[in-house]
KOLLOLO-288117 format. One line per field, with one value per residue (C-alpha): residue number from 1; residue in three letters; x, y, z. Coordinates in nm, 2 decimals, m for minus. Layout:
<fidos>
i NUM / ... .
aa ALA / ... .
u X / ... .
v Y / ... .
w Z / ... .
</fidos>
This chain:
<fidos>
i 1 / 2 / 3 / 4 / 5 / 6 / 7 / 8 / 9 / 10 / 11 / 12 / 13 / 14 / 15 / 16 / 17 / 18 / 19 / 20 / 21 / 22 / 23 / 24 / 25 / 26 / 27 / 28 / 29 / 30 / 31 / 32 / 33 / 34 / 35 / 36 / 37 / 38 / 39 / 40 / 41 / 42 / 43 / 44 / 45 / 46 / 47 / 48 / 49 / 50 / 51 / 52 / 53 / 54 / 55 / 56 / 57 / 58 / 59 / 60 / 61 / 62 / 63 / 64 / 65 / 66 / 67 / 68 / 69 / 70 / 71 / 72 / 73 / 74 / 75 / 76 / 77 / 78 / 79 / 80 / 81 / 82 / 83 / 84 / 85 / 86 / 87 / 88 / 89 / 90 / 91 / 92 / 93 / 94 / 95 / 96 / 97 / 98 / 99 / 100 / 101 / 102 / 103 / 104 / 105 / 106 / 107 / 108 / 109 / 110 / 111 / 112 / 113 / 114 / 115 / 116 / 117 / 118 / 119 / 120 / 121 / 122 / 123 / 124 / 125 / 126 / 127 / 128 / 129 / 130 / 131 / 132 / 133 / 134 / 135 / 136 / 137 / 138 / 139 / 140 / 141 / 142 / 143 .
aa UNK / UNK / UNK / UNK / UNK / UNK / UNK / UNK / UNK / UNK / UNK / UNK / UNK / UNK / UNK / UNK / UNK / UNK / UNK / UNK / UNK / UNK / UNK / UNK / UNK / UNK / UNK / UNK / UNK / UNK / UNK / UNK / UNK / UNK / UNK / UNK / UNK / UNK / UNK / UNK / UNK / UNK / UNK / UNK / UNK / UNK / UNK / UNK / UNK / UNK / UNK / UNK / UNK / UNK / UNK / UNK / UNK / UNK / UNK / UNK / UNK / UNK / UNK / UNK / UNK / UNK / UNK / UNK / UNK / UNK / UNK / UNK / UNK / UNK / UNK / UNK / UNK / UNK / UNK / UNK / UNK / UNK / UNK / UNK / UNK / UNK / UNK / UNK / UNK / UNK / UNK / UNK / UNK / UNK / UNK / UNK / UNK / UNK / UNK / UNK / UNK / UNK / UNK / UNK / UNK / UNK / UNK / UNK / UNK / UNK / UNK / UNK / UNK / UNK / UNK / UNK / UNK / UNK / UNK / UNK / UNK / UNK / UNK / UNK / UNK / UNK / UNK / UNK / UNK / UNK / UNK / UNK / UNK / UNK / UNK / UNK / UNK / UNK / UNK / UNK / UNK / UNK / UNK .
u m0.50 / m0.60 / m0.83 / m0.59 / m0.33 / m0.59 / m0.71 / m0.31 / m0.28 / m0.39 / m0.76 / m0.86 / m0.49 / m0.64 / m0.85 / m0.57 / m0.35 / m0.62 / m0.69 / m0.32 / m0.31 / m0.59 / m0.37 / m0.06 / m0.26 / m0.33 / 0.01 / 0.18 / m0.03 / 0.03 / 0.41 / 0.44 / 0.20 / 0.42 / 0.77 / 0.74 / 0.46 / 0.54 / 0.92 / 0.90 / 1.18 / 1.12 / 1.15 / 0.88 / 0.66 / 0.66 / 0.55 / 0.27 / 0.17 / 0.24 / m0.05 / m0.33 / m0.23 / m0.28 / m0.60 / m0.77 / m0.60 / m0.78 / m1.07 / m1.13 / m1.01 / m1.20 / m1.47 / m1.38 / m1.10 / m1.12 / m1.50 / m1.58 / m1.29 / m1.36 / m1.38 / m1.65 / m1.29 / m1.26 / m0.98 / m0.79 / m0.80 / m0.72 / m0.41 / m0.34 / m0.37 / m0.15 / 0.12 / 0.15 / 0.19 / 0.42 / 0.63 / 0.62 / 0.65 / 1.02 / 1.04 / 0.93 / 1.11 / 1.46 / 1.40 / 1.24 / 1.53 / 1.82 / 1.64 / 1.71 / 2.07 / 2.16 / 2.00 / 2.07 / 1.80 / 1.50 / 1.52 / 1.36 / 1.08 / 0.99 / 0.71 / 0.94 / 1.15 / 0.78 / 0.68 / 0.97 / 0.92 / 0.55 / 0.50 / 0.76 / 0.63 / 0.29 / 0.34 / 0.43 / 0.11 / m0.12 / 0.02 / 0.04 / m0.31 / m0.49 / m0.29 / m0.30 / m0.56 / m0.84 / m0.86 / m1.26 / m1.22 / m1.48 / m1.49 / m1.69 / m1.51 / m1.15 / m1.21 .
v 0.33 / 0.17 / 0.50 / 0.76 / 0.59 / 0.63 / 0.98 / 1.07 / 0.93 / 1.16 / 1.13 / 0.82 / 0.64 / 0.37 / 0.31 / 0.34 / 0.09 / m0.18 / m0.16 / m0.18 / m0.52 / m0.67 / m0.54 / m0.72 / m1.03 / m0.97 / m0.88 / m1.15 / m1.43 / m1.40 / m1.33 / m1.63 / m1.84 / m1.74 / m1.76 / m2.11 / m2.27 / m2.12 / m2.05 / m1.71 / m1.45 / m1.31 / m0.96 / m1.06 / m1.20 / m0.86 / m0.68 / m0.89 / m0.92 / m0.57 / m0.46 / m0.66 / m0.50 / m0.14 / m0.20 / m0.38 / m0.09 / 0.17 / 0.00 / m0.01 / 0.33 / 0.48 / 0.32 / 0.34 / 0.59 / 0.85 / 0.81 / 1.17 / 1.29 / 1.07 / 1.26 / 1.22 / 1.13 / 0.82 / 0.83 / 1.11 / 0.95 / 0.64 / 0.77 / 1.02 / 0.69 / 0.48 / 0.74 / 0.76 / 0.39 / 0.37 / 0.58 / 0.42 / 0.12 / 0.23 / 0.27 / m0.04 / m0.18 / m0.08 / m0.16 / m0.49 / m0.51 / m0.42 / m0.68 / m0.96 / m0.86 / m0.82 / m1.11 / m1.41 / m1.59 / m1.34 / m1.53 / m1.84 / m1.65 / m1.35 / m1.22 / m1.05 / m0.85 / m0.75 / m0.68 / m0.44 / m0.27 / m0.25 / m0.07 / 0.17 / 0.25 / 0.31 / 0.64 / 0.78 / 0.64 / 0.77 / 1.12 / 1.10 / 0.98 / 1.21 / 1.51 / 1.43 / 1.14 / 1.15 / 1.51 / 1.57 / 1.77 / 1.71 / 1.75 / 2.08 / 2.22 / 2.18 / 2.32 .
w 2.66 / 2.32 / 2.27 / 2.39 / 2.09 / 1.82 / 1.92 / 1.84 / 1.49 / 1.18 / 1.11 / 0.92 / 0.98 / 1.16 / 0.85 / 0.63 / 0.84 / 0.80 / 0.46 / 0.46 / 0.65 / 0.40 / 0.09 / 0.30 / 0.26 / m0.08 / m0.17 / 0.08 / m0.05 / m0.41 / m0.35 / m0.14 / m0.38 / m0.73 / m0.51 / m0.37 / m0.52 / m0.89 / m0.89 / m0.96 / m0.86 / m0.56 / m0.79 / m1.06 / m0.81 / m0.60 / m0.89 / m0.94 / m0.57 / m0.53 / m0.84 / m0.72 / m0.35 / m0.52 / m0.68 / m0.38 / m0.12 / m0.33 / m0.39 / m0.01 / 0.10 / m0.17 / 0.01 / 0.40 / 0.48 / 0.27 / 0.14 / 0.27 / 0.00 / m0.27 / m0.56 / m0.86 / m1.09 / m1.04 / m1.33 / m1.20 / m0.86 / m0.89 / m1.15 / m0.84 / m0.58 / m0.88 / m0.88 / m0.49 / m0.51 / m0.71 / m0.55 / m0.17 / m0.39 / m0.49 / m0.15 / m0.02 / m0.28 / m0.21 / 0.20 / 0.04 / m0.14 / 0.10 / 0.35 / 0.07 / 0.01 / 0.34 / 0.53 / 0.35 / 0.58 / 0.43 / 0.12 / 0.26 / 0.39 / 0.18 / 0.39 / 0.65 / 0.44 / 0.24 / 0.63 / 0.74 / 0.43 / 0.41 / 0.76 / 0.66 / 0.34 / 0.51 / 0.62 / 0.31 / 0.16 / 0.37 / 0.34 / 0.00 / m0.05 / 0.12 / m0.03 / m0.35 / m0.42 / m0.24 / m0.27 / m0.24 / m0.54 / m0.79 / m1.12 / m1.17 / m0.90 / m1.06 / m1.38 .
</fidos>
């Protein structure tokens, strides 16, 4: 059954999803390390937690999901990978966000909220990287 799943997802997902789970870790950690053990704002803290999450996410699917469309830019990719971010990091912002405001419990335990709104976000991270990141596009072949 587990095999009949994973032959249904988009080539590579499965990667994608647990490099995702280590960036989690990386993310969740430091969020949870800065909120309660340093004070922060839970706000603050995410964008923190959330930059070392990119960096080590790309880092790795530069290396495991996508290593067949890794381009020879590592610049323009990572800028390409940045901006994708970013963006499902707006997104998983305002569901991180929205969690916060609307369950007053979430803001004892900031990992669930950063949960819901990581798996969502997910999705729109893997489509984008792999349209517009890790292209396979080298540098002599785009211009």
């Amino acid at each position: 059954m587990t095999n009949a799943v994973l032959s249904k997802l988009p080539k590579g997902f499965f990667a994608f999803l647990c490099v995702g789970t280590i960036g989690f870790a990386v993310d969740a950690a430091i969020l949870t390390y800065l909120v309660t053990g340093k004070g922060w704002d839970h706000y603050s803290a995410r964008l923190v937690s959330f930059g070392a999450a990119v960096f080590v996410t790309w880092l790795l699917n530069r290396q495991w999901t996508f290593r067949h469309s890794a381009t020879d830019n590592k610049t323009r990719e990572y800028s390409a990978y940045l901006t994708v971010q970013i963006i499902g990091a707006l997104l998983n912002f305002a569901i991180y966000s929205a969690c916060i405001f609307a369950v007053e419990w979430f803001q004892n335990f900031p990992v669930i909220p950063l949960a819901i709104a990581s798996l969502i976000a997910a999705f729109f991270n893997y489509y984008g990287s792999r349209r517009y990141a890790f292209t396979g596009i080298s540098e002599t072949e785009s211009g």
